[in-house]
PyMOL CGO cylinders between C-alpha atoms (Angstrom):
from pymol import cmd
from pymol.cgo import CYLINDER

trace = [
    CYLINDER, -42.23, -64.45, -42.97, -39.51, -66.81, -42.57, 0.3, 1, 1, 1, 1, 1, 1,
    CYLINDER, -39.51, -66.81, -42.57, -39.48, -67.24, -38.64, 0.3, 1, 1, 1, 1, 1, 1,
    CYLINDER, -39.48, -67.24, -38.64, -43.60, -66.68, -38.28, 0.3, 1, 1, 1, 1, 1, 1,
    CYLINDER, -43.60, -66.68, -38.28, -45.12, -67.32, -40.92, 0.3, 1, 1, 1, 1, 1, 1,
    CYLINDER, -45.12, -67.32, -40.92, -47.49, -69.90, -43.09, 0.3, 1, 1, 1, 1, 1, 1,
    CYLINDER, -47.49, -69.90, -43.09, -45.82, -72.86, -45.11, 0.3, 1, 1, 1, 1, 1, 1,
    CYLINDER, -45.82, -72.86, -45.11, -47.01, -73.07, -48.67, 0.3, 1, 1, 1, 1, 1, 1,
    CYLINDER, -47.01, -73.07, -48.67, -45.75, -75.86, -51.00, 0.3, 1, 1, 1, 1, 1, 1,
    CYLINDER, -45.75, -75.86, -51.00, -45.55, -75.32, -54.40, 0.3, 1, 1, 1, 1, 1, 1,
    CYLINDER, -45.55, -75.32, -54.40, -45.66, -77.69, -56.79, 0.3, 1, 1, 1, 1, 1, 1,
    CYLINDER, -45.66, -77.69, -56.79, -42.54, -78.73, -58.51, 0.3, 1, 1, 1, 1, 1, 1,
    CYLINDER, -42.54, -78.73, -58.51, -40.80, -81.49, -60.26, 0.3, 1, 1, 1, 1, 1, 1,
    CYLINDER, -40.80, -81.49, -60.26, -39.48, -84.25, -57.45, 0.3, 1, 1, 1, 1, 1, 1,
    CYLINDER, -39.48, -84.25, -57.45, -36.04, -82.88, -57.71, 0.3, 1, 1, 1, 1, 1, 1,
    CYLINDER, -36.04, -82.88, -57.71, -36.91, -79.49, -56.68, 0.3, 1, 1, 1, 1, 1, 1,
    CYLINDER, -36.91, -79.49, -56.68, -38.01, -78.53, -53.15, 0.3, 1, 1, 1, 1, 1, 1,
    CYLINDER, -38.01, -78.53, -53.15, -40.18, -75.33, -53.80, 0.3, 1, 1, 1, 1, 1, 1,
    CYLINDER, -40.18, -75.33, -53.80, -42.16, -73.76, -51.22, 0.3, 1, 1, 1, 1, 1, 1,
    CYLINDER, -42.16, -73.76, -51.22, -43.11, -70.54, -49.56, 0.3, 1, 1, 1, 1, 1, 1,
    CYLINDER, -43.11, -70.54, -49.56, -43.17, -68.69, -46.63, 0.3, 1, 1, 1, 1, 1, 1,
    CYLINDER, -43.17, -68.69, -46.63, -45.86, -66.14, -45.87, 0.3, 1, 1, 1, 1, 1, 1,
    CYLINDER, -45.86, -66.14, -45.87, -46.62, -64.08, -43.22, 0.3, 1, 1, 1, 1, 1, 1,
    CYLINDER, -46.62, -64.08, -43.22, -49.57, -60.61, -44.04, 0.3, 1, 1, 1, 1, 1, 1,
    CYLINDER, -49.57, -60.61, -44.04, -47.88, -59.13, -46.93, 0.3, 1, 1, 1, 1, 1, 1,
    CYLINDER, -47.88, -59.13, -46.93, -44.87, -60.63, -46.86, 0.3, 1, 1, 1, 1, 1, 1,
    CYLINDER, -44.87, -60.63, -46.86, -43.81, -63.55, -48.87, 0.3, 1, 1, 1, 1, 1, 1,
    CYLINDER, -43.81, -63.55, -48.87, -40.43, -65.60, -49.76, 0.3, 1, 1, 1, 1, 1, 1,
    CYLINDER, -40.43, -65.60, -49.76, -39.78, -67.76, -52.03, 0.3, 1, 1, 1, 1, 1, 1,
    CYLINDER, -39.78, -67.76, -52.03, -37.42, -70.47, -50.98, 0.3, 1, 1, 1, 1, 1, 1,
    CYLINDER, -37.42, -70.47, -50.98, -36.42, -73.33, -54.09, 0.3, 1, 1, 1, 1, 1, 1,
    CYLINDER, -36.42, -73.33, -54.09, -33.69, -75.63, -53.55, 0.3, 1, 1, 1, 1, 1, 1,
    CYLINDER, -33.69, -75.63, -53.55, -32.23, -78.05, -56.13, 0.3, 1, 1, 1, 1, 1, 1,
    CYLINDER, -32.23, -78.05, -56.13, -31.74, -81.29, -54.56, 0.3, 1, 1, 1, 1, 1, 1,
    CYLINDER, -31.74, -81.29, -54.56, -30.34, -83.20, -57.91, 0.3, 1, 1, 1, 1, 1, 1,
    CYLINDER, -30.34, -83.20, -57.91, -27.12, -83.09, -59.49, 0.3, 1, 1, 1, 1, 1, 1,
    CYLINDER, -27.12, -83.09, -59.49, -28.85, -81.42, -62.89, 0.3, 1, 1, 1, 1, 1, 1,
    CYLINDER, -28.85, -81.42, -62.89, -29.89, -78.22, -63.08, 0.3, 1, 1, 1, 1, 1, 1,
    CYLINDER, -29.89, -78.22, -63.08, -33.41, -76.98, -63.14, 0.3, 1, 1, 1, 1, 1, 1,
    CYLINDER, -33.41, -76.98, -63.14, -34.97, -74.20, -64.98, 0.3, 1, 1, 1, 1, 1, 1,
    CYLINDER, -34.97, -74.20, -64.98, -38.04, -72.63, -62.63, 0.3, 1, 1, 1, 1, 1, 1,
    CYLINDER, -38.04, -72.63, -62.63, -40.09, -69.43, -63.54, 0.3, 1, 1, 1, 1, 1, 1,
    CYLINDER, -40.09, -69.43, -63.54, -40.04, -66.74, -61.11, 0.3, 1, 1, 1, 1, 1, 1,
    CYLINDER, -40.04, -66.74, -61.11, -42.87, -65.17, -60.07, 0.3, 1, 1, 1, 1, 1, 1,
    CYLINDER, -42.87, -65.17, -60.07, -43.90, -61.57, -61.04, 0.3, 1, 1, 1, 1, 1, 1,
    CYLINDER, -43.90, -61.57, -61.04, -41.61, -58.75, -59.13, 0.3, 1, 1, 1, 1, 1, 1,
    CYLINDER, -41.61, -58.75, -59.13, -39.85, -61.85, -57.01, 0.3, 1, 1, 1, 1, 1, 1,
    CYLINDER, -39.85, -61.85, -57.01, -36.30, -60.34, -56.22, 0.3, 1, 1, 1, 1, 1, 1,
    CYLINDER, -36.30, -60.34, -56.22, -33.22, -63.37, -55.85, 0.3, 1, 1, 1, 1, 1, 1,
    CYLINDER, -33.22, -63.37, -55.85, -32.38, -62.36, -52.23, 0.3, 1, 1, 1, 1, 1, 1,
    CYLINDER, -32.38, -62.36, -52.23, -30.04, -64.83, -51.40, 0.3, 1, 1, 1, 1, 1, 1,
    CYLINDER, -30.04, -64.83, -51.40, -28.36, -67.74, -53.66, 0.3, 1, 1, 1, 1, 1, 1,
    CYLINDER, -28.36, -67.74, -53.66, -26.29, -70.74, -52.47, 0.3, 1, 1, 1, 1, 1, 1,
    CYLINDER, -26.29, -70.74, -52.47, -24.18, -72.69, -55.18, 0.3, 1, 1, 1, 1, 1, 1,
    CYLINDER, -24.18, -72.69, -55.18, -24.86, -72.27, -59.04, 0.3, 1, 1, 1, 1, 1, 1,
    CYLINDER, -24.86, -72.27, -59.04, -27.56, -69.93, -59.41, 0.3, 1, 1, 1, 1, 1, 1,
    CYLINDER, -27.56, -69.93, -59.41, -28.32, -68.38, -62.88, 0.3, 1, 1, 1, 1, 1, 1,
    CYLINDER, -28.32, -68.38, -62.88, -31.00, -65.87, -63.21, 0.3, 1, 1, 1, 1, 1, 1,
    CYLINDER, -31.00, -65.87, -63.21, -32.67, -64.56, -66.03, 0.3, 1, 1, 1, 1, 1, 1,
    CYLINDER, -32.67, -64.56, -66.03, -35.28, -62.50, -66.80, 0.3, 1, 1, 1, 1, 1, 1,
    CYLINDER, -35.28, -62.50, -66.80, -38.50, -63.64, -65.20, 0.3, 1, 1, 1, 1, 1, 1,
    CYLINDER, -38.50, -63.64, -65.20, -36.77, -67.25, -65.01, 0.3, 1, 1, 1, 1, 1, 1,
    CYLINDER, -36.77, -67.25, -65.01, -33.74, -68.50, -63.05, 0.3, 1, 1, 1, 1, 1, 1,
    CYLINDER, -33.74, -68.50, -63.05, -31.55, -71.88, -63.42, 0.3, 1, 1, 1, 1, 1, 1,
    CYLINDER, -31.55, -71.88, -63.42, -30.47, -73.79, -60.34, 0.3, 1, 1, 1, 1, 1, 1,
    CYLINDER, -30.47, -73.79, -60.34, -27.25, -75.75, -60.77, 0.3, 1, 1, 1, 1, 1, 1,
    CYLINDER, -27.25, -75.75, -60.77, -26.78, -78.97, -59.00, 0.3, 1, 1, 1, 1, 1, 1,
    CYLINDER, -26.78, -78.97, -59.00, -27.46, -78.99, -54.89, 0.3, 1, 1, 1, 1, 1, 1,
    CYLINDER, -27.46, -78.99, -54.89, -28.53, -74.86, -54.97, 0.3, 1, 1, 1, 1, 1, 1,
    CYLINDER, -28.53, -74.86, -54.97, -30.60, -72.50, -53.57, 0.3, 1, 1, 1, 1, 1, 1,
    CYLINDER, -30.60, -72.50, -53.57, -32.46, -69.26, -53.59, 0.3, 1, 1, 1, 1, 1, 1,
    CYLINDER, -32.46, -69.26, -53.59, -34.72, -67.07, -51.42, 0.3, 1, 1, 1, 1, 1, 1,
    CYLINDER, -34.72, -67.07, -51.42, -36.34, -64.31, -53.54, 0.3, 1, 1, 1, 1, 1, 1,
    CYLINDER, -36.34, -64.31, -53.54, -38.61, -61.60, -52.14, 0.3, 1, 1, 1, 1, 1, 1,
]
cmd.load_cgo(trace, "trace")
């Protein structure tokens, strides 16, 4: 999904970069925190963190991005 497949953008506060990629059945969810204050986000139902770059607190069914982070969840 990441290499072949569709761009979605999500809507999001301007400070938050939120989009996804999807490709059949696959999807990932790709948020980056572009601000030096963290950001609350809802996750999506069953999305799994993947990978996380910086200050990345999750939570159930929720996760908190601290300044200039990231995550890919699945």
């Amino acid at each position: 999904a990441l290499r072949e497949g569709e761009f979605v953008s999500l809507d999001a506060p301007d400070s938050l970069l939120a989009f996804e990629r999807r490709n059949a059945d696959e999807r990932v969810l790709c948020l980056f925190n572009l601000d030096a204050n963290p950001i609350a986000r809802p996750l999506p139902a069953g999305a799994i963190p993947r990978l996380t770059v910086g200050d990345v607190q999750e939570a159930t069914g929720s996760v908190t991005l601290g300044a200039f982070s990231g995550l890919l969840a699945v």
